[in-house]
MDTraj code that builds the backbone (N, CA, C; nanometers):
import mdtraj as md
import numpy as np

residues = "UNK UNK UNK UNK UNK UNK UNK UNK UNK UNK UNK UNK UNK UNK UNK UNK UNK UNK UNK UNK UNK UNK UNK UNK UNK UNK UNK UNK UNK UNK UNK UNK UNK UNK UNK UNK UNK UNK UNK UNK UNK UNK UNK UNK UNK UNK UNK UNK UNK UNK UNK UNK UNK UNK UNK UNK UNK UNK UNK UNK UNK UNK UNK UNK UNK UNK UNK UNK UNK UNK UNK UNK UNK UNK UNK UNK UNK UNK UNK UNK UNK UNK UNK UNK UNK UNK UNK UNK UNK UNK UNK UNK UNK UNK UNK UNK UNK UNK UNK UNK UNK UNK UNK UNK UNK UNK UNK UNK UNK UNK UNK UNK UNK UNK UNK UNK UNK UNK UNK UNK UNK UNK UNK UNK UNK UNK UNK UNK UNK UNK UNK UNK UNK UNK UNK UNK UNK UNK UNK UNK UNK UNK UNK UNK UNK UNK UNK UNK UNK UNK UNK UNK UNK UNK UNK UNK UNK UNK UNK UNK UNK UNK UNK UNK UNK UNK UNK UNK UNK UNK UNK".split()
xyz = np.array([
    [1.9591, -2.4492, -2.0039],
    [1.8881, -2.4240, -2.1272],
    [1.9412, -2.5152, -2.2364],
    [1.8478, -2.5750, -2.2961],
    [1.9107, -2.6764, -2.4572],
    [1.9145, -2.5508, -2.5226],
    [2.0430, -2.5419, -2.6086],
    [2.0851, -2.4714, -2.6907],
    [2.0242, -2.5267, -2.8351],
    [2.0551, -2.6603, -2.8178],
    [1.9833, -2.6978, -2.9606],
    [1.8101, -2.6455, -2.9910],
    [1.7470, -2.5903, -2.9037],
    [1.6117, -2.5449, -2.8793],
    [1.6033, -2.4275, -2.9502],
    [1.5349, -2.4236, -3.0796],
    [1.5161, -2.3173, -3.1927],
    [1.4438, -2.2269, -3.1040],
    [1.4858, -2.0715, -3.1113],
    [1.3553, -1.9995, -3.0258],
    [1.3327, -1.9035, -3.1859],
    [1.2044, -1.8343, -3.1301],
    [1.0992, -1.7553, -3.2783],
    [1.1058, -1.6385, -3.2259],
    [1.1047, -1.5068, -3.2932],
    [1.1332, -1.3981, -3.2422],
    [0.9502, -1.3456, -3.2700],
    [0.8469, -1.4262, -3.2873],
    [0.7468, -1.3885, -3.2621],
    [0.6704, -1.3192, -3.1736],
    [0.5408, -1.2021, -3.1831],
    [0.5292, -1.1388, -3.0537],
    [0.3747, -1.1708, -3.0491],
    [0.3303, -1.2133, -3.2050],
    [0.1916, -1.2278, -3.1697],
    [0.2011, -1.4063, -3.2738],
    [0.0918, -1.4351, -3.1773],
    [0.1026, -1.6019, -3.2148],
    [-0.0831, -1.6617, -3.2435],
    [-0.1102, -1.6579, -3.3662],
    [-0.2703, -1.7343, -3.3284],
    [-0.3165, -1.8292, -3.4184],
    [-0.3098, -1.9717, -3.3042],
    [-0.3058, -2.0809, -3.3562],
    [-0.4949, -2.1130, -3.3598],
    [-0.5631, -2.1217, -3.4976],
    [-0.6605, -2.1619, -3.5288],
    [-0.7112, -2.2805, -3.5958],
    [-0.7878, -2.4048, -3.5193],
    [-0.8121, -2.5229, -3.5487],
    [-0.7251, -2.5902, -3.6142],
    [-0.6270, -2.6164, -3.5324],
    [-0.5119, -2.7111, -3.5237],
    [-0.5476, -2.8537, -3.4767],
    [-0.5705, -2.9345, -3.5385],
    [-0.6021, -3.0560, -3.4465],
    [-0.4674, -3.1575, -3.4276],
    [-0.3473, -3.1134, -3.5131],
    [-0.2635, -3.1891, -3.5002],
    [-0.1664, -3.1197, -3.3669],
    [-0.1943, -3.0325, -3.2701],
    [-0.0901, -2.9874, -3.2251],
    [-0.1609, -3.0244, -3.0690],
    [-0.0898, -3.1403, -3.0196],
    [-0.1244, -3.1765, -2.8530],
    [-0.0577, -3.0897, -2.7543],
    [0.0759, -3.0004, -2.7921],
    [0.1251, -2.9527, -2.6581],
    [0.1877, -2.8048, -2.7372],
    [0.2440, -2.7110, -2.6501],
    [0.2400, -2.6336, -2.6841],
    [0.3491, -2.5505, -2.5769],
    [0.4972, -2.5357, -2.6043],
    [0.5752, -2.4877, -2.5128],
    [0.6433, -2.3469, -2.5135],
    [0.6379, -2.2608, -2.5002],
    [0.5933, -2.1141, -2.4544],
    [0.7485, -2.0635, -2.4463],
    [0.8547, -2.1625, -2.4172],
    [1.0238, -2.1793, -2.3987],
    [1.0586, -2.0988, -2.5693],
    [0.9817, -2.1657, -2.6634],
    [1.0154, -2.1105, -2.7757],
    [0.9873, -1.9555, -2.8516],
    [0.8987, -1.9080, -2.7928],
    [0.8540, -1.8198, -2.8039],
    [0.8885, -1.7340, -2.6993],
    [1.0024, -1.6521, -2.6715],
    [1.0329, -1.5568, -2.6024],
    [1.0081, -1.4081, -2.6150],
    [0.9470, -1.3675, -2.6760],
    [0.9391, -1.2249, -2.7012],
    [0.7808, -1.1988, -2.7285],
    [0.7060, -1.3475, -2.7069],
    [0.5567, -1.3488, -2.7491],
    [0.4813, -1.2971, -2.6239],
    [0.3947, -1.1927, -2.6991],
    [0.2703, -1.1077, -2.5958],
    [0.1777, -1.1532, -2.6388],
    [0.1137, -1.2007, -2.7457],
    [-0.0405, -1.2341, -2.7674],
    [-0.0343, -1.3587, -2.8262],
    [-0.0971, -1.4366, -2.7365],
    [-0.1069, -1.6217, -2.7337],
    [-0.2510, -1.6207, -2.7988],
    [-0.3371, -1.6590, -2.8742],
    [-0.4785, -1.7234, -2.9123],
    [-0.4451, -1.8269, -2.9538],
    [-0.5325, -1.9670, -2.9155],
    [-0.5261, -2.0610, -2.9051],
    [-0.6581, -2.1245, -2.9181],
    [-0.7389, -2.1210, -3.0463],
    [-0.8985, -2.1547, -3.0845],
    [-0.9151, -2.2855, -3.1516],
    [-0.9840, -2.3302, -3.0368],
    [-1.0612, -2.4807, -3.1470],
    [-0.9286, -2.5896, -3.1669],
    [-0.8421, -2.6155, -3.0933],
    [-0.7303, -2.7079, -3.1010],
    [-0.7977, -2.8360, -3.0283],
    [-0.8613, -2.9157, -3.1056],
    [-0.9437, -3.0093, -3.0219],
    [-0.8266, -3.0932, -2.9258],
    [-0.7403, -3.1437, -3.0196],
    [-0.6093, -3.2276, -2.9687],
    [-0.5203, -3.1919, -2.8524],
    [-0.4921, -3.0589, -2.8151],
    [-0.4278, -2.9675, -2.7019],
    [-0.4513, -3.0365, -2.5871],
    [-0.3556, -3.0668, -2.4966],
    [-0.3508, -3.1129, -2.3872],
    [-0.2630, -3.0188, -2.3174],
    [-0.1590, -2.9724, -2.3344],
    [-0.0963, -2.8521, -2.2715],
    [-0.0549, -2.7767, -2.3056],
    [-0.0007, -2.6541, -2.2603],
    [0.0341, -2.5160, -2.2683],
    [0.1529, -2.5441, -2.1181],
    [0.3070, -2.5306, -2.1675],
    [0.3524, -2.4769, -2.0794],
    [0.4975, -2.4243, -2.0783],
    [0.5621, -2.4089, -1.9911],
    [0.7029, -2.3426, -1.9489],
    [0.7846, -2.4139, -1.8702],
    [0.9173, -2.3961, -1.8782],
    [1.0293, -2.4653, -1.8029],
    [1.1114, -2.3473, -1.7563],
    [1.1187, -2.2464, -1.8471],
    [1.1855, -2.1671, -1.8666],
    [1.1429, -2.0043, -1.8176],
    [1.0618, -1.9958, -1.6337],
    [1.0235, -1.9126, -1.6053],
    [1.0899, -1.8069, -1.5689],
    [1.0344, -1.6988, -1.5786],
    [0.8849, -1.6217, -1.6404],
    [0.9486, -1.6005, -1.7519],
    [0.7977, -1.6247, -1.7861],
    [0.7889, -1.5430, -1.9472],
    [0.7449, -1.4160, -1.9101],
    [0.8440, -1.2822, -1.9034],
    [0.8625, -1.1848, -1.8989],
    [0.7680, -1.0794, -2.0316],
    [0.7373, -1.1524, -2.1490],
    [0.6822, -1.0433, -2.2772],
    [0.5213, -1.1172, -2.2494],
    [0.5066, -1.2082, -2.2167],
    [0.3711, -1.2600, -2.2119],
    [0.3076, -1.1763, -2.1350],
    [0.1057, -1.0437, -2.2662],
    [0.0816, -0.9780, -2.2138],
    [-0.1306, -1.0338, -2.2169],
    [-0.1276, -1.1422, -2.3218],
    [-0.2572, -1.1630, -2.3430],
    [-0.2230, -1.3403, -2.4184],
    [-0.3488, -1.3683, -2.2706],
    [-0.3202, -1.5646, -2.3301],
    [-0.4966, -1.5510, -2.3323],
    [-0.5654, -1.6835, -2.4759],
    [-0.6549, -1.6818, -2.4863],
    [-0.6534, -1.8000, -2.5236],
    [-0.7599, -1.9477, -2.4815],
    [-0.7237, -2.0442, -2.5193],
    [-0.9268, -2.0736, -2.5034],
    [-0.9753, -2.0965, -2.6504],
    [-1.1208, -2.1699, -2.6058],
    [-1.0639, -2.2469, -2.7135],
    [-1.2240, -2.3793, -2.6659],
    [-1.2433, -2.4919, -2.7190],
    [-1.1284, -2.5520, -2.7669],
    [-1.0376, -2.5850, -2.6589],
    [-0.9432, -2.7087, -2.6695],
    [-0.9963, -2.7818, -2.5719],
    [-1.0898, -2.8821, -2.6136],
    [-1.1497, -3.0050, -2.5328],
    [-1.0861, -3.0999, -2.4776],
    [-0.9973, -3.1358, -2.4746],
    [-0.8689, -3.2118, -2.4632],
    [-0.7548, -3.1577, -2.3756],
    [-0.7645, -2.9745, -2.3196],
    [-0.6733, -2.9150, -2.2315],
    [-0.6784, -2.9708, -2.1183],
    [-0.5753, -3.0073, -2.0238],
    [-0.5940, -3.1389, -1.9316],
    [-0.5646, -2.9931, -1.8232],
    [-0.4357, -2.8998, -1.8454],
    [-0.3391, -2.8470, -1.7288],
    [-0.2447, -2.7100, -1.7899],
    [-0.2086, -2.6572, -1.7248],
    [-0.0856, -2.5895, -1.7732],
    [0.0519, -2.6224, -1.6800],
    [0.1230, -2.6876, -1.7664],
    [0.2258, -2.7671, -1.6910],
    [0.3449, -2.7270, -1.6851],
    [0.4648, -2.8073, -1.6087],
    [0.5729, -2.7500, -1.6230],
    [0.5866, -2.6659, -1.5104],
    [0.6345, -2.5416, -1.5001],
    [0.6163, -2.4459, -1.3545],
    [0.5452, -2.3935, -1.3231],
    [0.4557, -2.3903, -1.4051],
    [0.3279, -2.2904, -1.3711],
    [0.3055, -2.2116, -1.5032],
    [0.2247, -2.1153, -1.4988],
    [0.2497, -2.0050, -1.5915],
    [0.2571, -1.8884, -1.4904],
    [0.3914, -1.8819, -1.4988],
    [0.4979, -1.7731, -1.4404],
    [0.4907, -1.6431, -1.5683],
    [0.4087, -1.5686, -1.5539],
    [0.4136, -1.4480, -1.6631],
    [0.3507, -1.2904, -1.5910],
    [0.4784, -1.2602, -1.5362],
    [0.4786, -1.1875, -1.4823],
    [0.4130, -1.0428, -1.5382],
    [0.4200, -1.0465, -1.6350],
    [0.3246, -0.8986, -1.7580],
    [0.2172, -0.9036, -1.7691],
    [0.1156, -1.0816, -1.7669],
    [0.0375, -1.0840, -1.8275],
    [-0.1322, -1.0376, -1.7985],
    [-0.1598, -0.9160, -1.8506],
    [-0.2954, -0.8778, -1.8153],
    [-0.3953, -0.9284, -1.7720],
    [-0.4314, -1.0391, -1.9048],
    [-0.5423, -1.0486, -1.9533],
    [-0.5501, -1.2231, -2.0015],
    [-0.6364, -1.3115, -1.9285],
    [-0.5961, -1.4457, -1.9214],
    [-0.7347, -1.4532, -1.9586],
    [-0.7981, -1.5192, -2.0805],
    [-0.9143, -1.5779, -2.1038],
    [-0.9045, -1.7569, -2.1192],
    [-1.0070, -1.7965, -2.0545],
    [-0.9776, -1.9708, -2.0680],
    [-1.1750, -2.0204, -2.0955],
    [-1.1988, -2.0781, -2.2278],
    [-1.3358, -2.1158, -2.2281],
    [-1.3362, -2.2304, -2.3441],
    [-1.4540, -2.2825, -2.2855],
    [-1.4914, -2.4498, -2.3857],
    [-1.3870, -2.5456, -2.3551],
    [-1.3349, -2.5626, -2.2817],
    [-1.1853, -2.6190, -2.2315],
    [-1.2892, -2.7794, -2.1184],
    [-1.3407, -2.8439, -2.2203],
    [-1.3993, -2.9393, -2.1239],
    [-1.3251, -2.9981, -2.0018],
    [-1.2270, -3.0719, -2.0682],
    [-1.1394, -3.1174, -1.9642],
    [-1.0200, -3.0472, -1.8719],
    [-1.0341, -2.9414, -1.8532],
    [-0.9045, -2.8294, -1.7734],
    [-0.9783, -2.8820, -1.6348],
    [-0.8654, -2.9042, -1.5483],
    [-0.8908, -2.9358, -1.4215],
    [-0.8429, -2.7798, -1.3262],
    [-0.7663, -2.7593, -1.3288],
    [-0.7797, -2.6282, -1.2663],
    [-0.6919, -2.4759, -1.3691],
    [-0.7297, -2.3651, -1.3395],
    [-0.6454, -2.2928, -1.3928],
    [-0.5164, -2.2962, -1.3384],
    [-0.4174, -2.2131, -1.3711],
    [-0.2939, -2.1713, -1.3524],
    [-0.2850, -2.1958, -1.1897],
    [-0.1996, -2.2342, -1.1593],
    [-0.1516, -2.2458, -1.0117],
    [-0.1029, -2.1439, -0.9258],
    [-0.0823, -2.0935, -0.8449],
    [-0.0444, -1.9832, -0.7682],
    [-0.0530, -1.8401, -0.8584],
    [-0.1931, -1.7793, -0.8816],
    [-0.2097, -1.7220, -0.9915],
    [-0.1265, -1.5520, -0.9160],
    [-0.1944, -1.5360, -0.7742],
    [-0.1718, -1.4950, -0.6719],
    [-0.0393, -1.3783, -0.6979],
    [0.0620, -1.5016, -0.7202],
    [0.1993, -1.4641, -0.7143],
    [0.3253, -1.4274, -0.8459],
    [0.2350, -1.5517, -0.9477],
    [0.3097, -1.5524, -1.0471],
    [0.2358, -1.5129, -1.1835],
    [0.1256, -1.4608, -1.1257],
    [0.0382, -1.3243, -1.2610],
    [0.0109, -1.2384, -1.1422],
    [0.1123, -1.1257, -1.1146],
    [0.0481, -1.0279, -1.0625],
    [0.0198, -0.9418, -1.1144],
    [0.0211, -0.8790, -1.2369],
    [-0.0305, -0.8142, -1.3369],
    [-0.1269, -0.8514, -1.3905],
    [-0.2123, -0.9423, -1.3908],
    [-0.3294, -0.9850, -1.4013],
    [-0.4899, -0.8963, -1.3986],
    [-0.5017, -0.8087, -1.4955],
    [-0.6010, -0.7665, -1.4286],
    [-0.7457, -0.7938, -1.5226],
    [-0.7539, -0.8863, -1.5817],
    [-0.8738, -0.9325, -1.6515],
    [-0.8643, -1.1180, -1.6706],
    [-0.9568, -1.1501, -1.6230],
    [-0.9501, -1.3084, -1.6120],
    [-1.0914, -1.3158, -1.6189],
    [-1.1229, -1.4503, -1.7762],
    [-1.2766, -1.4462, -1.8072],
    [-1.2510, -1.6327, -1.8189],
    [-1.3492, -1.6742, -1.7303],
    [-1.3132, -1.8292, -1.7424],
    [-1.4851, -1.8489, -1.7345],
    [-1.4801, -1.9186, -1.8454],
    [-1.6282, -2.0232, -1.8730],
    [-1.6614, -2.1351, -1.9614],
    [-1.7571, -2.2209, -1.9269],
    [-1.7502, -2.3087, -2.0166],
    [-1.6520, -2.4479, -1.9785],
    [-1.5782, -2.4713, -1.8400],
    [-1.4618, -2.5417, -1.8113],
    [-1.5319, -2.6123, -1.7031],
    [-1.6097, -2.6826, -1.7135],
    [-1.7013, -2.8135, -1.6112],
    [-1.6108, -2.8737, -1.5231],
    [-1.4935, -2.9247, -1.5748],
    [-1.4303, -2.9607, -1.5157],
    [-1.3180, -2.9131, -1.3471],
    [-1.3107, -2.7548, -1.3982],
    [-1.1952, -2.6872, -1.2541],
    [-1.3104, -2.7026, -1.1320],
    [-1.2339, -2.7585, -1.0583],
    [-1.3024, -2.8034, -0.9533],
    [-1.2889, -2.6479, -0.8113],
    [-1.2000, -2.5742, -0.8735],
    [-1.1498, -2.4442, -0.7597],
    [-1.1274, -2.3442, -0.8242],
    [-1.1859, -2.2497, -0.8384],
    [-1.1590, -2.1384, -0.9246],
    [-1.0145, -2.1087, -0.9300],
    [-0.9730, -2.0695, -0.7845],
    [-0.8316, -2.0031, -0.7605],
    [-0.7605, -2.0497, -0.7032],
    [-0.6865, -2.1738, -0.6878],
    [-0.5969, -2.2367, -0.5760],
    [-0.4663, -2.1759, -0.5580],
    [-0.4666, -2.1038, -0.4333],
    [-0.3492, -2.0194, -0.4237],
    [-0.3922, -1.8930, -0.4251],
    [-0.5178, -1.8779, -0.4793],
    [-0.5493, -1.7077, -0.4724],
    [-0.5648, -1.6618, -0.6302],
    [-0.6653, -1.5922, -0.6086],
    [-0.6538, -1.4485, -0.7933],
    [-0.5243, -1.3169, -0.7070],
    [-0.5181, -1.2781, -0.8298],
    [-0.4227, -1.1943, -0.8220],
    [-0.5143, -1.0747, -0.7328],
    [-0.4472, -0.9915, -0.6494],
    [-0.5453, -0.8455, -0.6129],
    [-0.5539, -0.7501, -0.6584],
    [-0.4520, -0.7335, -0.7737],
    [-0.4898, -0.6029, -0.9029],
    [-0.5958, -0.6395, -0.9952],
    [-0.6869, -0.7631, -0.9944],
    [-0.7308, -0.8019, -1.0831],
    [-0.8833, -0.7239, -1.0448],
    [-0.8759, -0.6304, -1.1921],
    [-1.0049, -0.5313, -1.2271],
    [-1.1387, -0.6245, -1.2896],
    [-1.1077, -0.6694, -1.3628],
    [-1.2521, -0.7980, -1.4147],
    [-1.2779, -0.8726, -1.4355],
    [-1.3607, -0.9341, -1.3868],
    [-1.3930, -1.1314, -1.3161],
    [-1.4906, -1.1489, -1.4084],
    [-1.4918, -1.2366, -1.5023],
    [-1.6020, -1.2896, -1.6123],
    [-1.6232, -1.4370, -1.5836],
    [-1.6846, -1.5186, -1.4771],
    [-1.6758, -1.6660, -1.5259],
    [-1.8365, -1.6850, -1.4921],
    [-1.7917, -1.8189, -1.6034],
    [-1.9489, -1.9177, -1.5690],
    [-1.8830, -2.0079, -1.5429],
    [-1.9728, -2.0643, -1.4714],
    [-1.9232, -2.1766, -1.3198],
    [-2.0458, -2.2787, -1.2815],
    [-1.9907, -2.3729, -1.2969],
    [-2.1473, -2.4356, -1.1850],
    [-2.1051, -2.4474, -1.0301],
    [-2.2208, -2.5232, -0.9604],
    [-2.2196, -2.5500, -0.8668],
    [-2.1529, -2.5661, -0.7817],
    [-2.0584, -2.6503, -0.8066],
    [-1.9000, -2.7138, -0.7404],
    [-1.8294, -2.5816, -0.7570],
    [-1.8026, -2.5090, -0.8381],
    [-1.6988, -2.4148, -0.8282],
    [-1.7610, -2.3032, -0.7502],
    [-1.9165, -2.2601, -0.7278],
    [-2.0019, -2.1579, -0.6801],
    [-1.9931, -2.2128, -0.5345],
    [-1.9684, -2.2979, -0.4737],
    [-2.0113, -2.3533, -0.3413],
    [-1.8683, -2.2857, -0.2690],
    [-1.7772, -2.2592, -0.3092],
    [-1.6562, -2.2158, -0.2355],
    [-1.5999, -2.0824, -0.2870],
    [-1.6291, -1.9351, -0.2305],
    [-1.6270, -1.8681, -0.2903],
    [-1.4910, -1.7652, -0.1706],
    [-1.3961, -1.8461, -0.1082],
    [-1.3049, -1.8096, -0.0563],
    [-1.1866, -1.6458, -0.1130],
    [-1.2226, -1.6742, -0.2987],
    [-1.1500, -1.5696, -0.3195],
    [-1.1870, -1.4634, -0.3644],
    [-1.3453, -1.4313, -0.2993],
    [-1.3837, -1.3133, -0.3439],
    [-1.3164, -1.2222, -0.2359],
    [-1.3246, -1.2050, -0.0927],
    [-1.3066, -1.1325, -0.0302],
    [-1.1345, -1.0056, -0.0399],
    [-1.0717, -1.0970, -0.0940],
    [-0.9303, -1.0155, -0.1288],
    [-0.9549, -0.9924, -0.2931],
    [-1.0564, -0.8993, -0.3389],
    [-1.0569, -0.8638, -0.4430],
    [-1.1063, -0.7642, -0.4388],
    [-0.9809, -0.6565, -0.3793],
    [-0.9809, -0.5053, -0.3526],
    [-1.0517, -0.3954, -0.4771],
    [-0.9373, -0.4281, -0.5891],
    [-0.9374, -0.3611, -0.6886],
    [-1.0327, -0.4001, -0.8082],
    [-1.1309, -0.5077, -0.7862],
    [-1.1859, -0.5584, -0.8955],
    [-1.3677, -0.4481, -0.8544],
    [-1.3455, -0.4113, -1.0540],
    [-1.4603, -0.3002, -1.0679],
    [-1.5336, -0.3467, -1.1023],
    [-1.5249, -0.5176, -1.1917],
    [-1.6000, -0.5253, -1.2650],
    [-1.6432, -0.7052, -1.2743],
    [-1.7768, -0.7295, -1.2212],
    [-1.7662, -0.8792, -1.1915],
    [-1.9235, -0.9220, -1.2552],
    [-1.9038, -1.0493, -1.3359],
    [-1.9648, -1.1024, -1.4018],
    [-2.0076, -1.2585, -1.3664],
    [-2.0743, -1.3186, -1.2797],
    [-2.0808, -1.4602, -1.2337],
    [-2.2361, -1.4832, -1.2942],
    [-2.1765, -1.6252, -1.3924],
    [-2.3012, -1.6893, -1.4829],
    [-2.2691, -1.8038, -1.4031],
    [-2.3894, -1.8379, -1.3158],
    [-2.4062, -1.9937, -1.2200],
    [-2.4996, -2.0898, -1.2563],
    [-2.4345, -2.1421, -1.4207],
    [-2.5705, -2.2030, -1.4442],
    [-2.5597, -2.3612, -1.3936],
    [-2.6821, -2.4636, -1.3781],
    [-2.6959, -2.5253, -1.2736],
    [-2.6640, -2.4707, -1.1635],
    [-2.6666, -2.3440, -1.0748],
    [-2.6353, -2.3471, -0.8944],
    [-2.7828, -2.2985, -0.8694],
    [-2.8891, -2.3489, -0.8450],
    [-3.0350, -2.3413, -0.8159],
    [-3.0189, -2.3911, -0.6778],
    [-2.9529, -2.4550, -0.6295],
    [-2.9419, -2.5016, -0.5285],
    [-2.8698, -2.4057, -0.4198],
    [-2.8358, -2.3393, -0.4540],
    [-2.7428, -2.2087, -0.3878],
    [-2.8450, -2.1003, -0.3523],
    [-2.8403, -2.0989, -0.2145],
    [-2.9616, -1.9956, -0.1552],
    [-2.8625, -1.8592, -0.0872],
    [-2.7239, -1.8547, -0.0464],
    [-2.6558, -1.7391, -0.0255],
    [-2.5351, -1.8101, 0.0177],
    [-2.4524, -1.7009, 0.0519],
    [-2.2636, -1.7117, 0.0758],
    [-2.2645, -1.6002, 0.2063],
    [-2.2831, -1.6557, 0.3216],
    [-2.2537, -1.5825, 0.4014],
    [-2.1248, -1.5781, 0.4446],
    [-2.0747, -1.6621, 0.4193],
    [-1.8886, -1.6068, 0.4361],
    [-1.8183, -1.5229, 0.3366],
    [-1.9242, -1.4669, 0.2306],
    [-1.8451, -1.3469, 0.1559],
    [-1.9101, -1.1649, 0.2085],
])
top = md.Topology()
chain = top.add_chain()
for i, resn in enumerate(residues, 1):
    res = top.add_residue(resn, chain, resSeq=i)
    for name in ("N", "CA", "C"):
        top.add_atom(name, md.element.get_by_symbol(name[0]), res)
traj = md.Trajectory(xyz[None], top)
């Protein structure tokens, strides 16, 4: 750990149309449960070195056009409920091994992100109660992680452009 690394005893954090802030490291904020993150056109990342973030209980990040990744180890946040990600043109995939390292996860609303080429690489979590995404085509054509989604009550799929999609017989 850099000691010289100021940490904030903040628990709620909401950064609104920031265009000067490209990255955004989560190390400083240790005791933070509610992340919003609106309209940061400049944002390229969100991340951690310093896993898990143990207090992290609600991350919300739209229209940062410019979000490339969430880097670093992942987002290792072992508490965190409730993960919203939208208007995020350039995000190539969500969180990585969501599976393992959000298993408390039980609301995930992703839309608006053209770019994630895989909804879930590594898996959604299986406590996860409600699925909100809009998706096109490319992400609708591989629908591998519906079947281990025991506990989910509540599912919402907006497929705009998938006209071309006539059924999913492997779900």
């Amino acid at each position: 750990m850099n000691d010289r690394l100021h940490k904030y005893d903040l628990v709620e954090l909401l950064i609104h149309s920031c265009d000067s802030l490209t990255s955004l490291s989560l190390d400083v904020f240790p005791n933070l449960r509610n992340l919003e993150i609106y309209y940061c056109r400049n944002l390229e990342s969100v991340s951690m070195s310093e896993a898990p973030h143990a207090a992290l209980q609600c991350l919300s990040i739209r229209g940062c056009s410019k979000l490339v990744s969430f880097a670093g180890e992942g987002l290792a946040a072992p508490n965190l409920t409730h993960l919203q990600v939208a208007y995020c043109d350039k995000l190539e995939a969500l969180p990585r091994d969501m599976k393992s390292l959000l298993p408390s996860l039980h609301t995930l609303e992703v839309y608006c992100c053209p770019n994630i080429c895989r909804l879930a690489e590594g898996g959604l979590p299986p406590n996860l109660k409600s699925l909100d995404v809009g998706i096109g085509e490319q992400q609708m054509r591989d629908l591998s992680w519906m079947p281990n989604l025991h506990a989910l009550a509540h599912l919402i799929i907006n497929g705009l452009g998938c006209e071309n999609i006539k059924s999913y017989p492997e779900v």
